[in-house]
C-alpha positions as CSV (number, residue, x, y, z in Angstrom):
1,X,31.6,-71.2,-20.2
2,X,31.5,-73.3,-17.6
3,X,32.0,-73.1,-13.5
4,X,32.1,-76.5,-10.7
5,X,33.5,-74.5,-8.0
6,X,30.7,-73.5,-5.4
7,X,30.9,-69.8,-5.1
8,X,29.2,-69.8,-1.3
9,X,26.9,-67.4,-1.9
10,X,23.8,-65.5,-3.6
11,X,23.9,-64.2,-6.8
12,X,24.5,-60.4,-6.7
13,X,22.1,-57.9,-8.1
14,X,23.0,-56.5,-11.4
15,X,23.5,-53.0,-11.1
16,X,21.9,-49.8,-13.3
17,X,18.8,-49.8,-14.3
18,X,16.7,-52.4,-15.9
19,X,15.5,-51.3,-19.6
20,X,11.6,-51.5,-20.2
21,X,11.3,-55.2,-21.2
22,X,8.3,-57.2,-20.7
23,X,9.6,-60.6,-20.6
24,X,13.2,-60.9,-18.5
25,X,16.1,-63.1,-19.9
26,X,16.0,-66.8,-18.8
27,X,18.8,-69.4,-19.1
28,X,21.8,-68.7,-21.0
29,X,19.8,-65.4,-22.4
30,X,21.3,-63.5,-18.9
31,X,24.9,-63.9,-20.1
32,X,26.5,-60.7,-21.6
33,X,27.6,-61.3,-24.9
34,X,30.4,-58.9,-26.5
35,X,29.3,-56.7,-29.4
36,X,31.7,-53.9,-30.7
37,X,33.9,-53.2,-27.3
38,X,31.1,-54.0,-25.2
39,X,29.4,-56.8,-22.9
40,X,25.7,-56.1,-22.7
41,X,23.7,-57.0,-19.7
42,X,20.7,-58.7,-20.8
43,X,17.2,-56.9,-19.1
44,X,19.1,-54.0,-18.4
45,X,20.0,-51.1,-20.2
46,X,24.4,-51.4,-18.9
47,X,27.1,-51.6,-21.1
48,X,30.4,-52.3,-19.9
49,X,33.6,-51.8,-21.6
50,X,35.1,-55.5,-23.4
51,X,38.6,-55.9,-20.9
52,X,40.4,-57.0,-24.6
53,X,39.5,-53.6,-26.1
54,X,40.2,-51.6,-23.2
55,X,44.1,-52.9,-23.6
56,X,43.8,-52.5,-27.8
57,X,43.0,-49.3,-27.2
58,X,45.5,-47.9,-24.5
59,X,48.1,-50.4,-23.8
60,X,51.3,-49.6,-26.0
61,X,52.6,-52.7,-27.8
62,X,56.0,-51.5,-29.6
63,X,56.6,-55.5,-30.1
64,X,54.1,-55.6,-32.2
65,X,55.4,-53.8,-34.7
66,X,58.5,-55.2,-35.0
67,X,56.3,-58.8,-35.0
68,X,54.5,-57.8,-38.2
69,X,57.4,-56.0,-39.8
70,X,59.7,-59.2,-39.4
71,X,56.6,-61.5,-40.3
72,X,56.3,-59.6,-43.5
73,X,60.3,-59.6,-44.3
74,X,59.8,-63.7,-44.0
75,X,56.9,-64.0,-46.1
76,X,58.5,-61.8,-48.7
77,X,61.7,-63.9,-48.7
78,X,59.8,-67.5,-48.9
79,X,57.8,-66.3,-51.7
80,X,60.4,-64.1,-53.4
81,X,60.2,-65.7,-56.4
82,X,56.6,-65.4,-57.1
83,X,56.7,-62.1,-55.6
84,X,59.1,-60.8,-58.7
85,X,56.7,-62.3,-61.5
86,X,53.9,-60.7,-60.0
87,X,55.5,-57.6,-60.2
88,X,55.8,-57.6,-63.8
89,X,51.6,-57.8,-64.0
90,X,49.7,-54.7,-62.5
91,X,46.9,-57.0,-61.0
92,X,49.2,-59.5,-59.9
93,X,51.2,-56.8,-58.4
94,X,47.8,-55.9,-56.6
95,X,47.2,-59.1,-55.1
96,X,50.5,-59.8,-54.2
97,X,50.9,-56.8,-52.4
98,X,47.4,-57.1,-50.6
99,X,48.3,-60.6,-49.4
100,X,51.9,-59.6,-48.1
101,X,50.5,-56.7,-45.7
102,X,48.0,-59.0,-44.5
103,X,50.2,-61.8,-42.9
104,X,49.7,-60.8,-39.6
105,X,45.8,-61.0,-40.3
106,X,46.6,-64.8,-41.4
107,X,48.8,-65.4,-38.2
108,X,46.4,-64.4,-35.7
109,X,43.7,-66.5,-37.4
110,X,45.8,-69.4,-37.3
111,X,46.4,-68.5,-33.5
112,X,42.7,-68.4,-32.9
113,X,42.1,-71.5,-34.9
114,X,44.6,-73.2,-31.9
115,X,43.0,-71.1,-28.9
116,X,39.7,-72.4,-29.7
117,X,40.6,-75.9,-29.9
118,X,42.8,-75.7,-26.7
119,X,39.2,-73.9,-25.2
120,X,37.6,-77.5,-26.5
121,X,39.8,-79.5,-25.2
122,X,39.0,-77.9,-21.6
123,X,35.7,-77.5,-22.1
124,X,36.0,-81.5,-22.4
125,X,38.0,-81.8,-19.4
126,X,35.8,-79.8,-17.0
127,X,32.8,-81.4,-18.1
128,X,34.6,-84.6,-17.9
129,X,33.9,-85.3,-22.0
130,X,36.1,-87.2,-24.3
131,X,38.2,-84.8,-26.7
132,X,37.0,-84.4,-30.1
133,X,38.6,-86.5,-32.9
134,X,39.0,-83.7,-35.4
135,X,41.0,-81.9,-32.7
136,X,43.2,-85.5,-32.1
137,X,43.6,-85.9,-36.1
138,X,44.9,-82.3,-37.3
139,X,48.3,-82.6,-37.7
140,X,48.5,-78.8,-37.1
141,X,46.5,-78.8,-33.8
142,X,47.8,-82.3,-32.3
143,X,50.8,-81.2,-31.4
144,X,49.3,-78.2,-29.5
145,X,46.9,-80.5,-27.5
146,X,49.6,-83.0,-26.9
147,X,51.6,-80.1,-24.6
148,X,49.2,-78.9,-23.1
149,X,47.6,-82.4,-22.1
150,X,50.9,-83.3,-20.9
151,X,50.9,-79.6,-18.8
152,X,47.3,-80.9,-17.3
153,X,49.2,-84.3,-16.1
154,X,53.0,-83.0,-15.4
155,X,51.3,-79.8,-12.7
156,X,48.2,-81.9,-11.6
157,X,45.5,-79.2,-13.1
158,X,42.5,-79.2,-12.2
159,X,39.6,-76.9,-13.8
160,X,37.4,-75.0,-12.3
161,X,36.1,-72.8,-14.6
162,X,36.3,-72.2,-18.3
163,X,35.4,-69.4,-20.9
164,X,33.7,-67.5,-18.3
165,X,32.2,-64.5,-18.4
166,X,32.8,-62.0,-15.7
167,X,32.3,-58.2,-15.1
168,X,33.2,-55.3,-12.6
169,X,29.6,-52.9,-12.5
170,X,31.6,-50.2,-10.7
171,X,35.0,-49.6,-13.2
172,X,32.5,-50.5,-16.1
173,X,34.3,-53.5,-17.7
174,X,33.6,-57.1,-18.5
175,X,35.4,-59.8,-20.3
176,X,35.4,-63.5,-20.9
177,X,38.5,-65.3,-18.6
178,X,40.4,-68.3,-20.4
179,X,40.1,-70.8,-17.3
180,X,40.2,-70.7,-13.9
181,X,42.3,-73.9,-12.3
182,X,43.8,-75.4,-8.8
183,X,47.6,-76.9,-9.3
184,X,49.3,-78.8,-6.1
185,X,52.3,-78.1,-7.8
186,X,52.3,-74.9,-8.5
187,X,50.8,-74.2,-5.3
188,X,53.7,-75.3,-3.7
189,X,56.0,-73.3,-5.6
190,X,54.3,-70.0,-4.7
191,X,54.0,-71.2,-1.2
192,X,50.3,-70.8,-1.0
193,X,47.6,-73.4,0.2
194,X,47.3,-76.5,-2.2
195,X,43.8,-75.4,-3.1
196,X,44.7,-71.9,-3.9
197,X,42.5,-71.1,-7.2
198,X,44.4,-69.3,-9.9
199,X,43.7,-67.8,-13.5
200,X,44.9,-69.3,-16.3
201,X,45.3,-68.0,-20.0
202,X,47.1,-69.4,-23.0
203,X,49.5,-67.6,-25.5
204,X,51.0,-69.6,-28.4
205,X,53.1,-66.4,-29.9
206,X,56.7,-66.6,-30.4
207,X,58.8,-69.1,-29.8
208,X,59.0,-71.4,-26.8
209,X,63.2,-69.9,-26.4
210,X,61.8,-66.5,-26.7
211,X,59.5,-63.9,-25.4
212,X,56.2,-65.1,-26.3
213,X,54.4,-64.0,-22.9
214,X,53.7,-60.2,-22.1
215,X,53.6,-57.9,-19.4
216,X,49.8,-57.0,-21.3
217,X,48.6,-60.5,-20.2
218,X,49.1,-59.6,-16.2
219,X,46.8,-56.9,-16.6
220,X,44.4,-58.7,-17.9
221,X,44.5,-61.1,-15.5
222,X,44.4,-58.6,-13.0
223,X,41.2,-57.1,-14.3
224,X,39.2,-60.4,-14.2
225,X,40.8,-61.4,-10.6
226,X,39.0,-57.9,-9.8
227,X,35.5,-58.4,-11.1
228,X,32.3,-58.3,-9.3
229,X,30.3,-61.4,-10.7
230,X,30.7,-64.0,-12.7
231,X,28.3,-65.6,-14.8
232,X,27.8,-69.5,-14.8
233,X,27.0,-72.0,-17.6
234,X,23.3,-71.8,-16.6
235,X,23.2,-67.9,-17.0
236,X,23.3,-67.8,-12.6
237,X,25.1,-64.4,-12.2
238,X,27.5,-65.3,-8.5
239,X,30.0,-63.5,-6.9
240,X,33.3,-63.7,-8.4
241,X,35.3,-66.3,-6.3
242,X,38.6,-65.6,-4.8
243,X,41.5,-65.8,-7.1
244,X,45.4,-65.7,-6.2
245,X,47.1,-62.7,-7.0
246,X,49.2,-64.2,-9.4
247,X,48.0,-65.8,-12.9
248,X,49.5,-68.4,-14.9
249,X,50.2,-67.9,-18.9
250,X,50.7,-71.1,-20.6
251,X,53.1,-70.7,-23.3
252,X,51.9,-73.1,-25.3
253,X,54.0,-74.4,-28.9
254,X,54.5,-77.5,-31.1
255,X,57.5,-78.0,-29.5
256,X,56.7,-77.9,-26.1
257,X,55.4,-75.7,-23.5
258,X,56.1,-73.0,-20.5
259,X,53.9,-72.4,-17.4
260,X,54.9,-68.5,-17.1
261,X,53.9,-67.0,-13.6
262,X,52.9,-63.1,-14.0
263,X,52.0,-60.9,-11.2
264,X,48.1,-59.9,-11.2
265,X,47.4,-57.8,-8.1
266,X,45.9,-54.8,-7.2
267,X,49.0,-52.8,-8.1
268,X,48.9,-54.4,-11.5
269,X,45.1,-53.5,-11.8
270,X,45.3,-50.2,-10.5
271,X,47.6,-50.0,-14.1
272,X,44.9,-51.5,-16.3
273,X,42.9,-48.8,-14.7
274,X,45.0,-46.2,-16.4
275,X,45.0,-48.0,-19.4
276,X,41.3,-48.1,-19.1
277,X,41.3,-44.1,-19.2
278,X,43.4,-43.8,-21.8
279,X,41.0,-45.9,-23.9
280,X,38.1,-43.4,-22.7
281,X,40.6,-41.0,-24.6
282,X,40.7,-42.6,-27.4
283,X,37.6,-43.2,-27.6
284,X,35.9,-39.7,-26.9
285,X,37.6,-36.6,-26.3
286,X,40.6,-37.4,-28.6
287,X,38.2,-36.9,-31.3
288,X,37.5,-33.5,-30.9
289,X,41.3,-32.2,-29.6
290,X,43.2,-31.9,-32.9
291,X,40.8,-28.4,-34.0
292,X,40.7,-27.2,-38.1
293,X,43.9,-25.9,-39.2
294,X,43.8,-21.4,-38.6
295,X,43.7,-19.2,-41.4
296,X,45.1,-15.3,-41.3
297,X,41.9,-13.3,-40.9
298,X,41.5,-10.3,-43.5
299,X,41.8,-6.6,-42.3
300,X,38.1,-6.1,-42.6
301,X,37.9,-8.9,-40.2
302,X,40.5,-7.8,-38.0
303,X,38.9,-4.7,-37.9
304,X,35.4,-6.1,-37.3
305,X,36.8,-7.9,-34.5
């Protein structure tokens, strides 16, 4: 996580109330670090409510689905083949079966494998590092890092912020933001100021002809433009700056790339704030609404009663 932009002003209190600790978090210790759905606030006894789980939890995503279904349908057919001799074996069978329903699990690990190393490769950039080698010499990754270098130089990016961590004490929610950037260019297409600062995130789903962006992606950019504080490398918890009310996704592919505008606001938040209640649901009371199934009671019970 990182942060150059001068946020104009003292660091705001943590809210709730501190836990009985005798030595308080110094450094990098003070930064909430996710744990099962939740960002804990070092010192104090607060919990709030991981942004990316909030939208697992209560955002529909029908596309899904239909991602994993047809993702299965092409593994079956490039491996059909050994599919149909494993068939013949129980335990190959077995196998062969458990790896099939798990190609998604292989896809989004691949994903993650190219959002960290774009991450490093900004990480670089803000800090004004050179970009690893390993990053330069995978032939998987390279072509990733190539587009969105050339997406740094075409639009004139320049980082502010990256891998923060930010959080809203009053909704109860907290989350780590991909970047946060100033772009002449695409200042000058929304008609804002040239040093308007935006939030940025990177998707590197579907296919760079095809809906790889969602409306999902908004609201969460919507929930970090809304956040109280903002915590820097150093651990410093600061106000969150001032960020335009509409995010850039970079649709990022080995063929090329897509700066994809999506709205953000407060309409868009006040949305995730459903969402966020629908997770509660899920969470808590829809455990306890389906009841145990009713028997017929017995005449000497009906009597009784």
């Amino acid at each position: 996580m990182t942060i150059t932009t001068d946020a104009g002003a003292p660091a705001a209190p943590a809210a709730g109330r501190r836990s009985r600790t005798k030595q308080e978090p110094t450094g990098t210790d003070r930064i909430p670090q996710p744990s099962q759905g939740w960002y804990r606030v070092p010192g104090t006894d607060i919990k709030l409510r991981r942004v990316t789980t909030i939208l697992n939890q209560g955002f529909p995503k029908p596309q899904l689905v239909f991602w994993a279904a047809n993702l299965t349908a092409a593994d079956a057919f490039a491996t059909l083949p050994k599919l149909v001799a494993a068939s013949l074996n129980p335990a190959d069978k077995e196998e062969a079966y458990d790896w099939l329903r798990k190609g998604h699990i292989r896809k989004k690990d691949e994903r993650a494998e190219v959002g960290g190393a774009v991450h490093d490769v900004i990480e670089a950039k803000v800090l004004g590092e050179p970009i690893p080698e390993a990053l330069l010499d995978n032939d998987e990754i390279a072509p990733f890092i190539d587009h969105f270098l050339r997406f740094v130089t075409d639009w004139e990016i320049e980082f502010e912020a990256s891998e923060m961590t930010v959080g809203n004490f009053t909704d109860g929610w907290a989350g780590k933001l991909d970047y946060l950037f100033r772009s002449r260019p695409i200042a000058h297409l929304l008609d804002v100021p040239p040093k308007t600062l935006f939030i940025g995130d990177t998707k590197t789903g579907g296919e760079l002809d095809e809906k790889g962006v969602y409306p999902e992606a908004g609201a969460q950019m919507s929930a970090y433009r809304r956040a109280e504080v903002c915590w820097l490398r150093d651990g410093t918890q600061l106000p969150m700056p001032k960020v335009h009310d509409v995010g850039i996704v970079l649709h990022l592919r080995p063929e090329g790339y897509r700066p994809m505008p999506l709205k953000c606001g407060d309409d868009v938040y006040e949305v995730f704030r459903h969402v966020q209640q629908v997770a509660e649901f899920q969470r808590v009371l829809a455990k306890s609404v389906v009841g145990e199934a009713l028997t017929l009671p017995t005449r000497t019970e009906e009597k009784a009663a």
